[in-house]
N, CA, C and O of each residue as an XYZ file, in Angstrom:
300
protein
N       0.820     -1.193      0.000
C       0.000      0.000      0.000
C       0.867      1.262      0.000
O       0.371      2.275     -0.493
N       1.880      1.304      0.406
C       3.133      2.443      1.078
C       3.406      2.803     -0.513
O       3.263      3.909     -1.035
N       3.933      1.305     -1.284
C       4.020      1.870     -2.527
C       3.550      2.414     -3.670
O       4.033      3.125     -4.551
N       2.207      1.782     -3.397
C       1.180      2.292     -4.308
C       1.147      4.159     -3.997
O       1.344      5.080     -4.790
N       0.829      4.180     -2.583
C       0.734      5.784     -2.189
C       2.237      6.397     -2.995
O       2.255      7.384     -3.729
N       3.381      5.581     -2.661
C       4.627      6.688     -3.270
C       4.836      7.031     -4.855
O       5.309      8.094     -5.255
N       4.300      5.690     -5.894
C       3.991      6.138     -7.023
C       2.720      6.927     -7.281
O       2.734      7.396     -8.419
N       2.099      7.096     -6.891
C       0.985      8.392     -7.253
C       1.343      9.492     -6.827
O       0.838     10.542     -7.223
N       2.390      9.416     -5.843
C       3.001     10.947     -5.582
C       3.529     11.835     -6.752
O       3.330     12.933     -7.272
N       4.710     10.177     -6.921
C       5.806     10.663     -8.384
C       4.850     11.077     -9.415
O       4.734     12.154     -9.999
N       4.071      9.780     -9.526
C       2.744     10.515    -10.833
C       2.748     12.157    -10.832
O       3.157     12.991    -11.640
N       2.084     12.236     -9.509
C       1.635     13.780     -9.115
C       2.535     15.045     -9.264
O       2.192     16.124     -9.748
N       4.161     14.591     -8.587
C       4.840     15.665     -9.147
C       5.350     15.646    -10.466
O       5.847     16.674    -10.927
N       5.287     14.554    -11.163
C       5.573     14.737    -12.782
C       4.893     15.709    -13.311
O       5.350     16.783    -13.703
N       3.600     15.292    -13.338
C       2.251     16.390    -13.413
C       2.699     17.743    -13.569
O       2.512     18.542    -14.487
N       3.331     17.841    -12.479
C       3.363     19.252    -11.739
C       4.449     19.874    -12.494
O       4.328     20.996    -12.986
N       5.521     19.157    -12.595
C       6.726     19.539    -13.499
C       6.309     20.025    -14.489
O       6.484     21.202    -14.806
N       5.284     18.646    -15.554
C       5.098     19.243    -16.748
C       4.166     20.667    -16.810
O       4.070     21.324    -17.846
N       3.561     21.002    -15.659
C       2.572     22.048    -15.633
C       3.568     23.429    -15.614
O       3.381     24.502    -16.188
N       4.686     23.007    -14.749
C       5.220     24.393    -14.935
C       6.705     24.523    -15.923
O       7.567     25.401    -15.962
N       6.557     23.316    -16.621
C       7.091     23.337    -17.553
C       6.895     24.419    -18.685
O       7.623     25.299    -19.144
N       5.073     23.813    -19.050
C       4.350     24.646    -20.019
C       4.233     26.175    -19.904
O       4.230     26.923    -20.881
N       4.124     26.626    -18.448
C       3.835     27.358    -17.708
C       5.123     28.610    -18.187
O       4.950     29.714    -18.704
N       6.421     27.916    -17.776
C       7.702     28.714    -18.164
C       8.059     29.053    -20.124
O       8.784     29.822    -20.754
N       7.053     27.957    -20.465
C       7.265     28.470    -22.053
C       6.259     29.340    -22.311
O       6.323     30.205    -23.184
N       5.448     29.179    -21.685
C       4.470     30.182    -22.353
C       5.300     32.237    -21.283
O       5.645     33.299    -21.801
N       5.269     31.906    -20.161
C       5.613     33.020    -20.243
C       7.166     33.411    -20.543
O       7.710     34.438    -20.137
N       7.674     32.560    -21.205
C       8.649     32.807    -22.448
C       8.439     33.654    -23.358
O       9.014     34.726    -23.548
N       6.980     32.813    -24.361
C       6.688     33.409    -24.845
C       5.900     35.039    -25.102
O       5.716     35.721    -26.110
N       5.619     35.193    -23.857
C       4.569     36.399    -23.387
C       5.692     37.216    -23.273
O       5.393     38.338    -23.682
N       7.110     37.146    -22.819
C       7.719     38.092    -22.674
C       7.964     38.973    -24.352
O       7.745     38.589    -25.500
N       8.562     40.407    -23.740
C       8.708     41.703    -24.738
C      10.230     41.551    -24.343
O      10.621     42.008    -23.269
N      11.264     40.776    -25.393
C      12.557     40.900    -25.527
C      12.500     40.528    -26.721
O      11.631     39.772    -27.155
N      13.582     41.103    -27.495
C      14.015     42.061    -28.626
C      14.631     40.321    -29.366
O      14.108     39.840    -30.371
N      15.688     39.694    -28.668
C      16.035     38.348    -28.997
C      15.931     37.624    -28.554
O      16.017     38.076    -27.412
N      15.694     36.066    -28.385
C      15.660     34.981    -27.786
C      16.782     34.042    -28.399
O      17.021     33.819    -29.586
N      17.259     33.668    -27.526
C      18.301     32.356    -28.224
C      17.740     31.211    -27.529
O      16.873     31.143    -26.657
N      18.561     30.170    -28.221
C      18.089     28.621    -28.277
C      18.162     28.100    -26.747
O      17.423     27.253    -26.244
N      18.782     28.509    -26.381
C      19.088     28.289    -24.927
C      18.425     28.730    -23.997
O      18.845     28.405    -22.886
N      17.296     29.525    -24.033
C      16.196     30.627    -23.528
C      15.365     29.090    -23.448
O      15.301     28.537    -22.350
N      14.979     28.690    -24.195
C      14.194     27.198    -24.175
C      14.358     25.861    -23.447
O      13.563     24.951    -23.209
N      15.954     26.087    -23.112
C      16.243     24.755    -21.999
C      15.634     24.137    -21.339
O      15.280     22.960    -21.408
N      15.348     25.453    -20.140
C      14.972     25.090    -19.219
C      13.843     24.574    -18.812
O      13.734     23.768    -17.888
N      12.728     25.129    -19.654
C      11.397     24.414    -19.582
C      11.156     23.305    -20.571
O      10.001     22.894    -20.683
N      11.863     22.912    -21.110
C      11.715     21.904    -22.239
C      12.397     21.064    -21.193
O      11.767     20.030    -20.973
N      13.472     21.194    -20.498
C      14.001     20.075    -19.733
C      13.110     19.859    -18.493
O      13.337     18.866    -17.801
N      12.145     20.678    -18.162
C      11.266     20.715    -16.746
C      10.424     19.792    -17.353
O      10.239     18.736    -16.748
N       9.783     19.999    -18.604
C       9.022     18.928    -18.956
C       9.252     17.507    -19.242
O       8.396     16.624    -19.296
N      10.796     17.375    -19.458
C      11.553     16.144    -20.037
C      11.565     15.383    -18.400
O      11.286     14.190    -18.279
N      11.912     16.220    -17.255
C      11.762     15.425    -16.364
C      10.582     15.254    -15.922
O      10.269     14.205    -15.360
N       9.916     16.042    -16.066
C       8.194     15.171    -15.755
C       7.329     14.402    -16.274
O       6.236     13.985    -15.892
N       8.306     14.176    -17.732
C       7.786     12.909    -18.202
C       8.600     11.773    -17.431
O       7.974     10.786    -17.045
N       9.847     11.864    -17.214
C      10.561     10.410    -16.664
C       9.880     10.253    -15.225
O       9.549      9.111    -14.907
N       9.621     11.392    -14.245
C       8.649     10.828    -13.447
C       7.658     10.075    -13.173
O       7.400      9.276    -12.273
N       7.045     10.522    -14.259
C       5.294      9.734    -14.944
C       5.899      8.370    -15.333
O       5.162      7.437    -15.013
N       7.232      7.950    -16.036
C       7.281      7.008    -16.354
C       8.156      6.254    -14.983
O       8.137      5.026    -14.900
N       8.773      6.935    -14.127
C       8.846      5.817    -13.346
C       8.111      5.529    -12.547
O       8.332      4.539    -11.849
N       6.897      6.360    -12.367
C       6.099      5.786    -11.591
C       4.703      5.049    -12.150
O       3.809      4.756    -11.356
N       4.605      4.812    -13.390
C       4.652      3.514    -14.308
C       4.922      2.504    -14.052
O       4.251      1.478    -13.947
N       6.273      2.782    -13.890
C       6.935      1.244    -13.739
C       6.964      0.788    -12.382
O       7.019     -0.439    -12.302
N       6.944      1.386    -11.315
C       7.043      1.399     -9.954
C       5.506      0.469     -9.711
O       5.430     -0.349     -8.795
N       4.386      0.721    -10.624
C       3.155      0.214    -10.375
C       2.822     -0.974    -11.144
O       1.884     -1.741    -10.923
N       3.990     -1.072    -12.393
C       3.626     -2.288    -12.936
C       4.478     -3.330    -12.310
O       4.339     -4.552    -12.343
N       5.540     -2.483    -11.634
C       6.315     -4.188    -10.584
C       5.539     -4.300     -9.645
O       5.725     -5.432     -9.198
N       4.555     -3.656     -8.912
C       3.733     -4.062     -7.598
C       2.894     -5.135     -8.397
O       2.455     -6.149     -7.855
N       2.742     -4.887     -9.487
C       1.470     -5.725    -10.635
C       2.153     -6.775    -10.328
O       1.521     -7.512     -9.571
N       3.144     -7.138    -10.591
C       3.995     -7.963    -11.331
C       4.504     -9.078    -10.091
O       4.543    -10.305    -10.177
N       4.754     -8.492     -9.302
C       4.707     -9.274     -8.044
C       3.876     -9.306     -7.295
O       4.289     -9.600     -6.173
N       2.241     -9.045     -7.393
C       1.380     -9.522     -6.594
C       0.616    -10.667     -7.547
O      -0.191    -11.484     -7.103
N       1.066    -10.557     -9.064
C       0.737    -11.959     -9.570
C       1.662    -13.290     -9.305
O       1.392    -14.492     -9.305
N       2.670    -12.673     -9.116
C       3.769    -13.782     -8.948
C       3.683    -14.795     -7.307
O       3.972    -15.972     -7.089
N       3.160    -13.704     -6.399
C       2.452    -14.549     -4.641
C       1.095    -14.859     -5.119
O       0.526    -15.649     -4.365
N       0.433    -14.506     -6.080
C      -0.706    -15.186     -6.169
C      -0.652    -16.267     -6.946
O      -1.752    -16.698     -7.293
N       0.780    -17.134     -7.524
C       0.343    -18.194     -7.832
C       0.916    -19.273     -7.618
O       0.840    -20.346     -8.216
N       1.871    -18.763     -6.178
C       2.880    -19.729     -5.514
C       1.221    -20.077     -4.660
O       1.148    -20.932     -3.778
């Protein structure tokens, strides 16, 4: 149960990452500067890159609870 609760956390702050992921590009974009370089984009493109690997490890965190509560259910 402990684990089930700790992957829906990770779920939850992935979420959250990607929210202010989007969040930092858009007011990227809202800003009034004259140039932007490629590198202006990092940071929220990488906020979102880690809130996808969150989402996905806590994926996987729920398909090994899967995975081993079939495995005691058929010893």
């Amino acid at each position: 149960m402990k684990t089930t609760i700790l992957a829906y956390v990770i779920a939850f702050g992935g979420l959250a990452m990607i929210i202010f992921g989007i969040w930092g590009l858009y007011s990227l974009s809202t800003d009034s500067v004259a140039e932007r370089r490629a590198r202006d984009y990092l940071s929220p493109i990488q906020t979102i890159g880690v809130g996808l690997v969150l989402i996905g490890l806590a994926r996987a965190l729920l398909l090994l609870l899967v995975i081993l509560a079939a495995r005691l259910l058929v010893r």
